[in-house]
C-alpha positions in Angstrom: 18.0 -7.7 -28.7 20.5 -8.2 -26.4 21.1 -5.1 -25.7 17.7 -4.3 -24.6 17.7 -7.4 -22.6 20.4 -5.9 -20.4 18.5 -3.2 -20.2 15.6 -4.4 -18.4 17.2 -7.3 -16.5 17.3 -5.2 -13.1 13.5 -4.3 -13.2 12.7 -7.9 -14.4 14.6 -9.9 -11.7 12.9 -6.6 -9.5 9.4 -7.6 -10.5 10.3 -11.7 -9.9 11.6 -11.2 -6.9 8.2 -10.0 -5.9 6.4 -13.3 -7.0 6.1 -15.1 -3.8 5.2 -12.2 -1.5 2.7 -11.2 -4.1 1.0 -15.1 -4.0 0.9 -15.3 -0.6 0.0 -11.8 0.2 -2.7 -12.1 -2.1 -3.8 -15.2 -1.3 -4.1 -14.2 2.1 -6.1 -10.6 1.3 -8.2 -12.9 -0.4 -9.1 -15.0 2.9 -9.6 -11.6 4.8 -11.6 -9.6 2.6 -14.1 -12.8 2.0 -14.6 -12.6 5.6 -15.8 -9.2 5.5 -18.3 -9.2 2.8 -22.1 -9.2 3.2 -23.7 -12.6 2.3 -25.6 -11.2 -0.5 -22.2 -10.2 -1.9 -20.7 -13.7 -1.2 -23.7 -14.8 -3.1 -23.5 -12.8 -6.0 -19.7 -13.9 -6.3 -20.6 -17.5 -6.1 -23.1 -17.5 -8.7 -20.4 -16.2 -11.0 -17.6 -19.0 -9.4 -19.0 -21.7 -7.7 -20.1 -22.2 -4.3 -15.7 -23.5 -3.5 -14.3 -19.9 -1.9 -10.7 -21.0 -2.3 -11.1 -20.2 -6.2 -11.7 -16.7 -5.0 -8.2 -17.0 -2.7 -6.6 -18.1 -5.7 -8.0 -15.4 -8.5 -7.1 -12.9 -5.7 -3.9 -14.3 -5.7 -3.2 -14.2 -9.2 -4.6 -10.5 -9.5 -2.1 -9.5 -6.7 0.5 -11.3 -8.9 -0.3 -9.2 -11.7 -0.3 -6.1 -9.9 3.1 -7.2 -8.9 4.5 -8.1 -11.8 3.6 -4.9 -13.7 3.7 -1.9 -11.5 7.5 -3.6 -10.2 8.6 -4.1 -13.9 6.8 -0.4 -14.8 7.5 1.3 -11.7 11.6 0.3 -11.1 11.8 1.9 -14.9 10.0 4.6 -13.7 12.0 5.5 -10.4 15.3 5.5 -12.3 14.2 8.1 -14.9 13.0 10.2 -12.1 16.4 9.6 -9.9 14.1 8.0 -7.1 15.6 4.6 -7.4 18.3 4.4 -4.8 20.6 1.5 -4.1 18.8 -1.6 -2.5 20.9 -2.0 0.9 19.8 -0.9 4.1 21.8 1.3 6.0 22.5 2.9 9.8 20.9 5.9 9.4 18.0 5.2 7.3 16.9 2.5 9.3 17.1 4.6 12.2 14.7 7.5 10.3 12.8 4.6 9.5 12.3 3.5 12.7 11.2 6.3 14.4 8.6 6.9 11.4 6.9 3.4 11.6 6.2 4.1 15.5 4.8 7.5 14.7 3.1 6.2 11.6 1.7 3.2 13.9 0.3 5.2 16.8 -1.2 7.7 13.9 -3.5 4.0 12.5 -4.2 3.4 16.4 -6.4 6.5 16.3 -9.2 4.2 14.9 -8.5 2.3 18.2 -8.4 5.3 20.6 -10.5 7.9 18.7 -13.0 6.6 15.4 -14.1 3.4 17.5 -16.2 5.5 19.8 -18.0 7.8 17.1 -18.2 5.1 14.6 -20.3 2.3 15.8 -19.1 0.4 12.7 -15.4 0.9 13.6 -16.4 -0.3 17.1 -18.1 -3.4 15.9 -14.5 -4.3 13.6 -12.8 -4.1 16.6 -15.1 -7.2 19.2 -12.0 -9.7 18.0 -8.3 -9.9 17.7 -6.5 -9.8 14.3 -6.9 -12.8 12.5 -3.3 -14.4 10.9 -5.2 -13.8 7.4 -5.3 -10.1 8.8 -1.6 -9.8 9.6 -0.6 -11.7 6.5 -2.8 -9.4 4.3 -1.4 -6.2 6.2 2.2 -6.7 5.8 2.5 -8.6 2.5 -0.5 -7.1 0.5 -0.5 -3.9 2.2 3.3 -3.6 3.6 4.6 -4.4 0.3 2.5 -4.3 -2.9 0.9 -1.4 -2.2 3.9 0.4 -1.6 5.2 -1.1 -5.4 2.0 0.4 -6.6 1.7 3.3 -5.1 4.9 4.7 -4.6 7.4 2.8 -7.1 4.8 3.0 -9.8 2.3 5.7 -9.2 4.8 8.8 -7.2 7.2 7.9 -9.7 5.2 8.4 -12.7 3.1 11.3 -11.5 6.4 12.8 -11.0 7.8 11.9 -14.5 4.6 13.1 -16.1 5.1 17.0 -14.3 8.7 16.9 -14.7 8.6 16.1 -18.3 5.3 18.5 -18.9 6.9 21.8 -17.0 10.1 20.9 -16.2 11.7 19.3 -19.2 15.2 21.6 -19.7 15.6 20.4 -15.9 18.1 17.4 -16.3 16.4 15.5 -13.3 12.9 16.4 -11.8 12.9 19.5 -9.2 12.5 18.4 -5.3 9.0 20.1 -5.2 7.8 18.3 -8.0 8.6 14.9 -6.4 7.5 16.4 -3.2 3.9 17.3 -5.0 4.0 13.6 -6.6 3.9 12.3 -3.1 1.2 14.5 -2.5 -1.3 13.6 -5.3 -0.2 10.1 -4.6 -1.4 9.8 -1.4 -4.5 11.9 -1.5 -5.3 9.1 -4.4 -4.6 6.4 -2.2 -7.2 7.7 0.6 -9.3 8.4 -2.2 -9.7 5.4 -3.8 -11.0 4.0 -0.3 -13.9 6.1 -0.4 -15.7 3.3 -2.4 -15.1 1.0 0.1 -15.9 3.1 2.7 -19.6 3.9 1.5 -20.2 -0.3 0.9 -19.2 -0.9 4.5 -20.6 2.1 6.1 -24.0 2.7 3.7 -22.7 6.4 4.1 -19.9 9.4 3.4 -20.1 11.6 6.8 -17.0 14.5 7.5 -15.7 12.0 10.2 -15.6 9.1 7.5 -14.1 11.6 5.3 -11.8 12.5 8.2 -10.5 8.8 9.1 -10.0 8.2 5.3 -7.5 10.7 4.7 -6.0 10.9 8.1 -5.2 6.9 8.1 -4.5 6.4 4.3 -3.4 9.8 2.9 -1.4 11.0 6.2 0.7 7.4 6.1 1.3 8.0 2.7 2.6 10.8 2.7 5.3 9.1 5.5 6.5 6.2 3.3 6.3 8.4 0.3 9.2 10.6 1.8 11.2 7.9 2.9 10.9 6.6 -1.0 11.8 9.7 -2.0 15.0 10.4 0.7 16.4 7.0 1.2 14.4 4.2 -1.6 11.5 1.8 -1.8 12.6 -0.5 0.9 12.6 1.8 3.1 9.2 2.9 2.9 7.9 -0.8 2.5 9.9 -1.8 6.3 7.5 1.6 7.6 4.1 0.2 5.8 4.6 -3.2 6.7 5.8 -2.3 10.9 3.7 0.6 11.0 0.7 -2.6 10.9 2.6 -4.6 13.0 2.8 -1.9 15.8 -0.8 -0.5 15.2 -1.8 -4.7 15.4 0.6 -5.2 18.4 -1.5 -1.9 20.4 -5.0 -3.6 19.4 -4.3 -7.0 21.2 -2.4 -5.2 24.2 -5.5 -2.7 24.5 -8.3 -4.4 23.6 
């Protein structure tokens, strides 16, 4: 019992460590998606809570946790069987790759600002106000973090465990273009899975919805999933989390 303690003390104290970011980020992606949903959805949620909205801050909260809590424990077993888990230090170099990545990852999200707004009237209509702090909070935390724990800790990881064990298994560690095609799959699922979302808000799937999906979502992912796979998770959680603060940072100088 002890032994296997030991053995998954790292990804525990991992998966704590991402307690409070998980609250608050969710907490907060709680406060900014209840501001953009129809009041026939806020009604239908209410009749199943209560007319009080913080109870749905806090049960987003406690679903971000959750997320948190497994996908870190799952996904920081998952990277080191894979050989994807590096060190967790920051470095010259790195940061400097890093760097350079979150600008070009950041002016890449600004082409809803400079590009979508003015063939999407929708698009143009989210853009009539600054960010709110529920916004930024939601962006970096929820979005800079936990996603990135999700999607690239738990999900690249494991997409690349599955192939590597299925086709690759007298290989001693997974091939590069099998991590490389985990990326891949990863973030065509992330830009994917936004396609529900995108038909609620928009009432529609049109080749420039289809367009902005995968060119915002799946072409960032596919950023912060090579800086996971060359130099670790913190790494491509600093480029998630600045590449909104720099694409947030544009909106309020330019608009």
């Amino acid at each position: 019992m002890t032994t296997q303690l030991k053995k998954y003390r790292k990804p525990l104290l991992f998966a704590l460590a991402l307690v409070p970011i998980a609250v608050v980020g969710g907490y907060f992606s709680g406060v900014y998606s209840w501001s953009g949903l129809t009041e026939e959805v806020k009604r239908q949620i209410q009749a199943q809570i209560g007319n009080d909205q913080s109870l749905y801050y806090l049960i987003t909260a406690l679903q971000t946790l959750i997320y948190a809590l497994i996908f870190g424990f799952a996904g920081y077993i998952l990277s080191e069987k894979t050989g994807l888990m590096k060190p967790l230090r920051f470095e010259k170099k790195p940061m400097a790759v890093t760097a350079g990545m979150t600008l070009l990852t950041g002016l890449v999200l600004c082409t809803d600002l400079f590009y979508f707004r003015n063939h999407i009237p929708q698009v143009a209509a989210m853009y009539q106000g600054k960010p709110s702090f529920a916004y930024w909070m939601a962006s970096v935390l929820y979005g800079g973090v936990i996603e990135e724990i999700m999607l690239r800790l738990f999900l690249m990881s494991l997409i690349a465990f599955i192939a590597w064990k299925v086709f690759f298994r007298r290989e001693a560690d997974p091939p590069a273009g099998v991590v490389i095609a985990a990326n891949i799959i990863a973030a065509l699922l992330f830009a994917a899975s936004h396609l529900p979302s995108t038909l609620q808000m928009f009432g529609e799937i049109t080749p420039m919805l289809l367009l902005r999906c995968f060119l915002l979502n799946g072409g960032a992912g596919l950023v912060f999933g090579y800086l996971y796979r060359k130099y670790g998770i913190q790494y491509s959680v600093l480029a998630h989390a600045g590449a909104h603060i720099v694409w947030k940072l544009i909106w309020i100088i330019v608009l």
